[in-house]
Backbone as numpy.savetxt, mean C-alpha at the origin, in Angstrom:
# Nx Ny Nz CAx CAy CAz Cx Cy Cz
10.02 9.89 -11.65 10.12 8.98 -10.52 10.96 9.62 -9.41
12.19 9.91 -9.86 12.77 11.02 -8.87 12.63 11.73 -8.20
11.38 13.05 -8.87 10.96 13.90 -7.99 10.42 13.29 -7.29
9.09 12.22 -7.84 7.95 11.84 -6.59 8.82 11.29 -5.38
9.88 10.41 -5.54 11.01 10.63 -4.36 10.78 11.46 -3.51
11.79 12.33 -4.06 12.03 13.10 -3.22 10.59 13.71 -2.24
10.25 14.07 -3.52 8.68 14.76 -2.69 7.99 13.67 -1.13
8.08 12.85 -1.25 7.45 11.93 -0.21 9.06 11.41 0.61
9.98 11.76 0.33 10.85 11.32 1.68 11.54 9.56 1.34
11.35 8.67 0.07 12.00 7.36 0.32 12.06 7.05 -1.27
12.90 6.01 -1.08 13.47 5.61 -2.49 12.67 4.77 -2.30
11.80 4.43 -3.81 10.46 3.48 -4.14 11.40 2.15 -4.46
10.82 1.34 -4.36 11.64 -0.55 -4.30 11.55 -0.52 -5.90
12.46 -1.28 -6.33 12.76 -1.29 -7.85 12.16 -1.96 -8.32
11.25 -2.74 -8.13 10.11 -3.97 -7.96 8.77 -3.15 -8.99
8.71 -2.19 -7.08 7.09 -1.51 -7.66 7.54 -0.64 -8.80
8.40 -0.01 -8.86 8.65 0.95 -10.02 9.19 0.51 -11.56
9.34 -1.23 -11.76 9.30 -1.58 -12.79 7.79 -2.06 -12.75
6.91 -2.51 -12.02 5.64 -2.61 -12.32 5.00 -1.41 -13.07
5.32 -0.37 -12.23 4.34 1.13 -12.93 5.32 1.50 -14.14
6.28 0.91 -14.22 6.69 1.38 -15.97 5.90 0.49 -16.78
5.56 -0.50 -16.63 4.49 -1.04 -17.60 3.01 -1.03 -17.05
2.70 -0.90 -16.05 1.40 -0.84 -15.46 1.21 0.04 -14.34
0.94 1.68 -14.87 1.39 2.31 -13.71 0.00 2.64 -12.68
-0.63 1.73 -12.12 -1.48 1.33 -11.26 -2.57 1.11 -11.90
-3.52 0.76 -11.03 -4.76 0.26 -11.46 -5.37 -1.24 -10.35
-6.07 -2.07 -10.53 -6.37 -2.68 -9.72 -5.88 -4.05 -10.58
-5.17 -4.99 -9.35 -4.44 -6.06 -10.20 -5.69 -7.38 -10.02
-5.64 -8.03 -10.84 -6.00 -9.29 -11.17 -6.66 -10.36 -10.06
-5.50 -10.61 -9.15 -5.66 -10.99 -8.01 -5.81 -9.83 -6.81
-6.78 -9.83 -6.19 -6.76 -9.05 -5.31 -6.45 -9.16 -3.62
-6.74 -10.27 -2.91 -6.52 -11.01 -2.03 -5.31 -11.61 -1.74
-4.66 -10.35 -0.90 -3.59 -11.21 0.15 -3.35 -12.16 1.50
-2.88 -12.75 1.83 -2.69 -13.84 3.03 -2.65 -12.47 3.84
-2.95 -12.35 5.44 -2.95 -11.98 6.46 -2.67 -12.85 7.79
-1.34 -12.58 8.40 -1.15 -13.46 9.34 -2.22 -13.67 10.63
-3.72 -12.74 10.33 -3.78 -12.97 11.93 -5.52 -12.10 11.53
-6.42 -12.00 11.51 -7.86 -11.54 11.77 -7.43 -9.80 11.13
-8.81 -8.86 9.89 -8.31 -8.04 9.88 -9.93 -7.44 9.98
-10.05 -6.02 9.70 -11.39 -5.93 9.70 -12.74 -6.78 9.02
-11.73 -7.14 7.58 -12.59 -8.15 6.62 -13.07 -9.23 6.23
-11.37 -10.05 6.91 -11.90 -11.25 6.88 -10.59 -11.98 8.06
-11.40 -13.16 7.86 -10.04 -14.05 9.00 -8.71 -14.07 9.12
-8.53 -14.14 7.65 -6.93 -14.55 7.13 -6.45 -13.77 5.87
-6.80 -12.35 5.78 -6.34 -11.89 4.46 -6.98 -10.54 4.41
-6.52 -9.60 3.79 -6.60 -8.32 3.35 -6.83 -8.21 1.61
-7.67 -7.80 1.17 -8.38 -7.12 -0.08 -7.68 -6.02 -0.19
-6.91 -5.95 -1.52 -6.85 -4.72 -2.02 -7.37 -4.12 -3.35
-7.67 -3.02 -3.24 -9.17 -2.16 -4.53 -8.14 -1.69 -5.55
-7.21 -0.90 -5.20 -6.00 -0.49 -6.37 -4.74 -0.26 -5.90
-4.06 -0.08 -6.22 -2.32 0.18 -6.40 -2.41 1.40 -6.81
-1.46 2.61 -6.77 -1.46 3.71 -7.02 -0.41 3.96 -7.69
-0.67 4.43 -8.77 0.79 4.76 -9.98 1.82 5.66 -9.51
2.77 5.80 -9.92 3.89 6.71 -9.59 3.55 8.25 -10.46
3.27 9.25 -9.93 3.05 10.60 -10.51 2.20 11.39 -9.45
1.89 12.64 -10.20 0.85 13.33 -9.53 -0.57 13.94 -10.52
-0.21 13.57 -11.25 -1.33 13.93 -12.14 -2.99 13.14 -12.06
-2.69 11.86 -11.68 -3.86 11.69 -11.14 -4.18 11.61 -9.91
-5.62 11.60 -9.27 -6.18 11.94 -7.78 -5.21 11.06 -7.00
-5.43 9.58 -7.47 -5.12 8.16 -6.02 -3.53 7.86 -6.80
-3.11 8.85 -7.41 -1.33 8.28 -7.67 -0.59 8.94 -6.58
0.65 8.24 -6.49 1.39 8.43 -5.20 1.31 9.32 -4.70
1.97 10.78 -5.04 1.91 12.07 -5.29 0.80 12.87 -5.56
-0.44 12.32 -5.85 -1.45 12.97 -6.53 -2.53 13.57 -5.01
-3.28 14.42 -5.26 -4.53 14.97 -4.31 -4.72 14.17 -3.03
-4.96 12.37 -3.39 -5.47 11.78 -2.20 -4.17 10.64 -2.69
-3.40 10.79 -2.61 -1.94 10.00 -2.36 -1.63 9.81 -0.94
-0.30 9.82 -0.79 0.36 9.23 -0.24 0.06 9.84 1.25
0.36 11.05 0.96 0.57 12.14 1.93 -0.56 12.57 2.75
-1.48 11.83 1.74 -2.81 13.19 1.95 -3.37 11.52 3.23
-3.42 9.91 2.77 -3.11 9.50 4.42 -2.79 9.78 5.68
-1.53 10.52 5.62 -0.47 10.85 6.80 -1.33 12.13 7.63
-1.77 12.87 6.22 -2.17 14.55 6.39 -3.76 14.51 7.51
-4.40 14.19 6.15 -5.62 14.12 6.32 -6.53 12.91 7.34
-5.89 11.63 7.38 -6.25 10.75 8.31 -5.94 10.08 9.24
-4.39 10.78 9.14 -3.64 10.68 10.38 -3.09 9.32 10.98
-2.77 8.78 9.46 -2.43 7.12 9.53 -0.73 7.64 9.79
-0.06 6.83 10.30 1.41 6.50 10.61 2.63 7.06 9.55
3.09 7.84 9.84 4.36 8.15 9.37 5.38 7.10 8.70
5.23 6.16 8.48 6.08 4.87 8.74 6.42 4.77 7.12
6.49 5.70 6.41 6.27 5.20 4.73 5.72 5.69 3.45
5.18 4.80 2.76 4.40 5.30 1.77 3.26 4.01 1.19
2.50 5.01 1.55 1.13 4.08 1.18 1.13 4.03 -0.17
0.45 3.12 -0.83 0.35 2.87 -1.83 -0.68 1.96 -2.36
-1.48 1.43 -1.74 -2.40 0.19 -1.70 -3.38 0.84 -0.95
-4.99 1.09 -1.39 -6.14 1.11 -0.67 -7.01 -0.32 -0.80
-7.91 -0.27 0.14 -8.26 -1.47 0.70 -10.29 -1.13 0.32
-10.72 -2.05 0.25 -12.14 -1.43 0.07 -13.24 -0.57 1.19
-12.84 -0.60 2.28 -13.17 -0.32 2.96 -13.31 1.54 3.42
-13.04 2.33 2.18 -13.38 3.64 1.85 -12.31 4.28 2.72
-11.15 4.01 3.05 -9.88 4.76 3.72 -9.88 3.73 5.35
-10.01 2.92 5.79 -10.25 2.79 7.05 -9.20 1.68 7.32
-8.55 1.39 5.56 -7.68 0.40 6.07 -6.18 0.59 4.63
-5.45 0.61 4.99 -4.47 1.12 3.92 -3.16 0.04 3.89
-2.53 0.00 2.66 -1.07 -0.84 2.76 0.20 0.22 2.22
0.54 -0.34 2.83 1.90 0.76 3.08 3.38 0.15 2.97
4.53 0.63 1.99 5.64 0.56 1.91 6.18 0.97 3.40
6.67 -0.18 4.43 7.31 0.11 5.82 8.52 0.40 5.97
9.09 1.75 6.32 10.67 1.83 6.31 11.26 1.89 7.34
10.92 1.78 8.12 11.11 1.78 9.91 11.90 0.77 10.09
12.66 -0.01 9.54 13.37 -0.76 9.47 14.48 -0.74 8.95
14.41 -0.26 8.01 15.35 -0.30 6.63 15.85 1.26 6.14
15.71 1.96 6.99 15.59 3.74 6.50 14.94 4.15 5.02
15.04 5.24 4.71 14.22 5.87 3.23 15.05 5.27 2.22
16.07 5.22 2.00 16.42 3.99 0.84 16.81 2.56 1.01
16.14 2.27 1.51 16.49 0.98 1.92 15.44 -0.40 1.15
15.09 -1.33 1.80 13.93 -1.91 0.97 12.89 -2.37 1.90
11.59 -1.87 1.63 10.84 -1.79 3.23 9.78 -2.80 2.60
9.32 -3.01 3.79 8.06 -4.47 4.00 7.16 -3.64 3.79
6.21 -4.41 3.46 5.03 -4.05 3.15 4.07 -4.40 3.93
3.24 -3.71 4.46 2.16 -3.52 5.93 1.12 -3.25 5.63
-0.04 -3.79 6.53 -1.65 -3.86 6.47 -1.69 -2.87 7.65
-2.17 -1.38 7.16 -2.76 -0.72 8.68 -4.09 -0.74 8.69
-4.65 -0.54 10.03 -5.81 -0.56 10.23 -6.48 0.63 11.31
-6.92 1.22 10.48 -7.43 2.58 11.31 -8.02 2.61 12.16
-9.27 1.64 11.96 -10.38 1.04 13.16 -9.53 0.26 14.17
-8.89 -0.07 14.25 -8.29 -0.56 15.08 -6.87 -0.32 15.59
-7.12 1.14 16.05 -5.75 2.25 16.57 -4.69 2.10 15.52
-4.74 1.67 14.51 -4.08 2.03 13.10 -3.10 0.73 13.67
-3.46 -0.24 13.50 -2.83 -1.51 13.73 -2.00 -2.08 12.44
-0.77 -1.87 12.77 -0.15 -2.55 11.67 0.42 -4.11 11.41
0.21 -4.61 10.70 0.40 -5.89 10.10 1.06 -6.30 9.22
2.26 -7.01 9.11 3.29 -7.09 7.97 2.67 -8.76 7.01
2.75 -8.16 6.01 1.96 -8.77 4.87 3.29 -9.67 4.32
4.43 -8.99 4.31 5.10 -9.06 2.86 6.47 -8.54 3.34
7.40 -9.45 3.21 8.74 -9.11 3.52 9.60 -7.73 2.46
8.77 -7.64 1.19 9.33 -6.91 0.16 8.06 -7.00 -0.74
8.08 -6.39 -2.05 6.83 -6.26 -2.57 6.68 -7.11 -3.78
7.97 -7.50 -4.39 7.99 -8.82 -4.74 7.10 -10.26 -3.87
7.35 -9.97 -2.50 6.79 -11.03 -2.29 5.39 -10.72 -2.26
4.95 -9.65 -2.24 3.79 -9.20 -1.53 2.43 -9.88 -3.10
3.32 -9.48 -4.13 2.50 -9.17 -5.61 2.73 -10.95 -5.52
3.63 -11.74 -5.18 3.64 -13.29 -5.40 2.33 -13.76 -4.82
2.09 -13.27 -3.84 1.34 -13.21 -2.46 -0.39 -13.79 -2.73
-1.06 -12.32 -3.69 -1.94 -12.15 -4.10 -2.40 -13.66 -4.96
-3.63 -13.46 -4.50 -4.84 -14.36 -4.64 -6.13 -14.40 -5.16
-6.82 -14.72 -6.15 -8.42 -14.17 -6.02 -8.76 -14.24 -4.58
-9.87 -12.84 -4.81 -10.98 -12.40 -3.89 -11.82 -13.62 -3.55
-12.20 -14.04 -2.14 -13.10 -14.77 -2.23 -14.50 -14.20 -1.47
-13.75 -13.76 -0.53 -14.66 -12.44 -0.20 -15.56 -11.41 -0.62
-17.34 -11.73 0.23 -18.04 -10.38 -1.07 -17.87 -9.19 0.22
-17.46 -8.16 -0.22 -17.18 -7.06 0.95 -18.34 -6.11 0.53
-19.60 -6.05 -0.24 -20.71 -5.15 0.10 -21.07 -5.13 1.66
């Protein structure tokens, strides 16, 4: 957990990192969060497809091939953090640990960006506790 720290620049919320000691990503149960305001998908809420485990050994974990970084790198989404949440929409919309507030150890909100739409960010979630309270079934069919 440490290294992946360091490696990405912020201390992970003690929240998500007791989640991935027992469930270190995968796609949760409820998938459907509240959205304060219209997003690409739907009126009032953002879909998320998986959560990304803490490591690098696999592709979509924090650290891994198409992690965290490889956002920032490769698609040129916002510096602001660490993504951690993809959205179904095949990269075009991402959720992200926000530290722009709170510096790299601090405890950052959690944000809806949106690529299609000049990478528009949207605060979901005061902390990620609230964010995981948050979640809702899907009601949404997003084919």
């Amino acid at each position: 957990i440490s290294s992946v720290e360091r490696e990405l620049g912020y201390r992970l919320p003690a929240s998500y990192v007791a989640l991935m000691r027992s469930h270190n990503g995968g796609v949760p149960r409820n998938t459907s969060c509240p959205a304060p305001s219209r997003t690409g998908w739907s009126p009032d809420s953002v879909t998320v497809e998986a959560i990304m485990g803490i490591g690098r050994a696999k592709e979509y974990s924090l650290a891994g091939r198409s992690g965290s970084r490889f956002w920032i790198d490769e698609w040129h989404y916002p510096a602001i953090g660490v993504y951690f949440a993809d959205c179904p929409s095949g990269g075009h919309d991402m959720i992200a640990f926000d530290y722009r507030d709170c510096g790299p150890a601090g405890e950052p909100r959690v944000v809806h960006i949106e690529q299609s739409a000049d990478f528009r960010i949207t605060e979901l979630a005061t902390d990620f506790v609230s964010f995981v309270q948050a979640l809702r079934p899907d009601e949404y069919d997003h084919a």
